[in-house]
N, C-alpha and C positions, 0 to 999 in steps of 0.2 A: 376655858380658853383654849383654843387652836393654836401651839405653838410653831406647826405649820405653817399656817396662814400669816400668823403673827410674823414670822422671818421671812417668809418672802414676801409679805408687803414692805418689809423694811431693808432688804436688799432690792426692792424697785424703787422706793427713795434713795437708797443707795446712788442708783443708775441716775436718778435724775437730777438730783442735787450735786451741785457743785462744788459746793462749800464743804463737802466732806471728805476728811484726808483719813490716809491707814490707821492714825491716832482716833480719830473718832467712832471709827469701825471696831480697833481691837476694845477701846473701852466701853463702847454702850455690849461687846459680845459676852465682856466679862461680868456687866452690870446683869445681864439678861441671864446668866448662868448663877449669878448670887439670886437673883428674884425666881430660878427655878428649884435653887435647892430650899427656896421658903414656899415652895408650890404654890408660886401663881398668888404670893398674898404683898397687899400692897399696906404700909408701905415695908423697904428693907431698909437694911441699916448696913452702911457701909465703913471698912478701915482704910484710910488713905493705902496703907502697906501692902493689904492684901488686894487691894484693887489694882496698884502698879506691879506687882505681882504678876496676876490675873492676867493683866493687857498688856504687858511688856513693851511698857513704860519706862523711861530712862531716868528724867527731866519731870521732878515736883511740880516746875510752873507750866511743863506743858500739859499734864495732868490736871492742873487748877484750870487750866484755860478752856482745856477741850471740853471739862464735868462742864464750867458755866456754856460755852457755846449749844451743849446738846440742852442744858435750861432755858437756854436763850429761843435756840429753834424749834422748840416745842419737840423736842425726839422724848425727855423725860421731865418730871419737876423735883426738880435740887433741892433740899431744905437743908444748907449747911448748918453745923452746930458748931459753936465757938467754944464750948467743952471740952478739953482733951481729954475729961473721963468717958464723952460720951459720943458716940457713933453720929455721924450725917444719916440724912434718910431720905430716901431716893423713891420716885414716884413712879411705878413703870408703865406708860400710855399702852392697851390693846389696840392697836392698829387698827383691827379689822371693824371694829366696833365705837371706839372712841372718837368723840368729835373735836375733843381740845388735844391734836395732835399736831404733828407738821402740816407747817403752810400751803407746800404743794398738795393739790388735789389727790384724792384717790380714789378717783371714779373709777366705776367696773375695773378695779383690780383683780376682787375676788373670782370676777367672770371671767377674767383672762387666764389666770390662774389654773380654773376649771376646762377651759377652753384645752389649755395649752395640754394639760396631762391627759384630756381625752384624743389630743393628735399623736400625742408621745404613744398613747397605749394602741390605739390603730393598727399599726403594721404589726403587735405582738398578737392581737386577735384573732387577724386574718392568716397570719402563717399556721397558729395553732390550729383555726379549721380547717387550712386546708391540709392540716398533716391528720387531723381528727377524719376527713373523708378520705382519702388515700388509704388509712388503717381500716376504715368499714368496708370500704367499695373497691380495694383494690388499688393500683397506682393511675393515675387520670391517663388519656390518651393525649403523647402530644401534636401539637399542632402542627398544622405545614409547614408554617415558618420556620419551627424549630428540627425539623424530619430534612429540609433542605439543608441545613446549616451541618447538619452530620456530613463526616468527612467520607468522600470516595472512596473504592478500592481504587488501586493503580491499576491502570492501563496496560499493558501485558508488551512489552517489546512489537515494534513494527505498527500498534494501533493507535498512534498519537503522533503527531507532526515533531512536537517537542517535547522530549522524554525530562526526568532530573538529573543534574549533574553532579558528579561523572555517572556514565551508566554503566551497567554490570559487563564486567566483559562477554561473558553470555549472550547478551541484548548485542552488543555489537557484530558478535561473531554470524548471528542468526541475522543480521541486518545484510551483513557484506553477501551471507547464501542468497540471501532473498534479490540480491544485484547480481549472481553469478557472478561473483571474486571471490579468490580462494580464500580458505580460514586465516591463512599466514601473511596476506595483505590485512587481516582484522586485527593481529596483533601486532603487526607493524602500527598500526594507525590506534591502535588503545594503548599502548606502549609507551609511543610519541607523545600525546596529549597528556598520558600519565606523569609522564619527567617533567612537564612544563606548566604541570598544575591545572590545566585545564584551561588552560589561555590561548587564543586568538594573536599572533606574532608578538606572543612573551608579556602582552599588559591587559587586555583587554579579555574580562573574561567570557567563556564561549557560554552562549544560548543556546544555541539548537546543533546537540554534535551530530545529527543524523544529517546538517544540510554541510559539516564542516565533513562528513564520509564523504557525503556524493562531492565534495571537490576534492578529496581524496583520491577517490575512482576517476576523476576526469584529468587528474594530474599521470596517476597510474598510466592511463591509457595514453599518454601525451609524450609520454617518457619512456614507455615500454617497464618491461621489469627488472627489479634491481638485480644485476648479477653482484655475484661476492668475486670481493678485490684477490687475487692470485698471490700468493706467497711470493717474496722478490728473493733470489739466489743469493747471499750475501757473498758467495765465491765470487761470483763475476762483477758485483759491485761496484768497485772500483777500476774494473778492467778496463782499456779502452781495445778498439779494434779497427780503427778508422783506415790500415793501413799506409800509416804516414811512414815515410823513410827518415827517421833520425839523423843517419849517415852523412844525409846532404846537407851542404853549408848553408844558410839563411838567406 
């Protein structure tokens, strides 16, 4: 007997039957493990105690209930004994082979079965040969597809419209030469954008800082260059010099 075979044809009755509740399932699992330690010999002999035991089971009469129900659905055949010296004996149906079993069909089970574990084993075949050719032949050459998807070098300052942001102060400084502006308008304007995070009037953030330079440069040029503010005399501060006369009456 294929106990294999035997369980999951009866966990595909499982799936199809309605009528079976977790009481039904822990007791025919525990029946099924009494009739494996008598290997597979029909019939067995069952203790009320060690069966509720077994299928943890709470409830005597939901134990009576659920033994007669799987007698009833043709899952086993119950011969109860009205002996308390003497053990019940329990008939356990082969699935695969037995034709006085459950009601639902079991057509091409066994084919599905075999179907299913030969789709399951599939993808462990095919990766094993292709790790088996790879170890004889070397590693396979990859495809175009996959040779595109490899990532670029970077683009080298000044050869790309839109660089990543922020860019290197380096990349900026060599941008501003390349416009005839001096290096010290380049750190004025990577400075700037540096304090503000890299934002567009404080919310928006920038895309392309090489197009927010050149308004840099056209600002520059609009405005002339920034002188630095002159120290103020705090001596004369407060002085006035308007040459008013005090003297005179109002």
């Amino acid at each position: 007997m294929n106990y294999i075979r035997h369980l999951a044809a009866f966990f595909w009755c499982v799936e199809q039957d309605d009528r079976l509740t977790p009481h039904h399932i822990s007791l025919y699992l525990a029946l099924f493990q009494r009739w494996n330690l008598n290997r597979f010999q029909n019939p067995i002999s069952i203790n009320r105690a060690e069966m509720l035991r077994m299928s943890k089971i709470g409830s005597v009469n939901t134990y009576s209930r659920c033994l007669k129900q799987l007698h009833q659905w043709k899952y086993i055949d119950y011969q109860p004994s009205h002996n308390p010296l003497k053990g019940s004996r329990v008939n356990m149906f082969i699935f695969d082979t037995t034709s006085e079993q459950v009601v639902i069909p079991l057509i091409n089970i066994n084919k599905q079965i075999k179907q299913e574990t030969i789709e399951y084993n599939e993808p462990i075949q095919s990766q094993s040969k292709k790790m088996e050719q790879e170890t004889r032949y070397g590693k396979m050459p990859e495809s175009a597809a996959m040779q595109e998807k490899k990532p670029q070098p970077e683009n080298p300052a000044g050869t790309s419209a839109k660089s990543k942001i922020p860019p290197p102060e380096e990349h900026v400084k060599i941008y501003f030469l390349e416009k005839e502006f001096p290096e010290v308008e380049a750190e004025r304007f990577f400075n700037y954008y540096e304090s503000v995070g890299w934002k567009v009037g404080g919310r928006t953030r920038m895309k392309d800082w090489k197009a927010a330079a050149r308004n840099w440069m056209l600002n520059s040029r609009k405005y002339g260059p920034r002188q630095p503010l002159s120290p103020r005399d705090k001596s004369t501060e407060y002085k006035s010099d308007n040459g008013k006369n005090y003297a005179e009456p109002l």
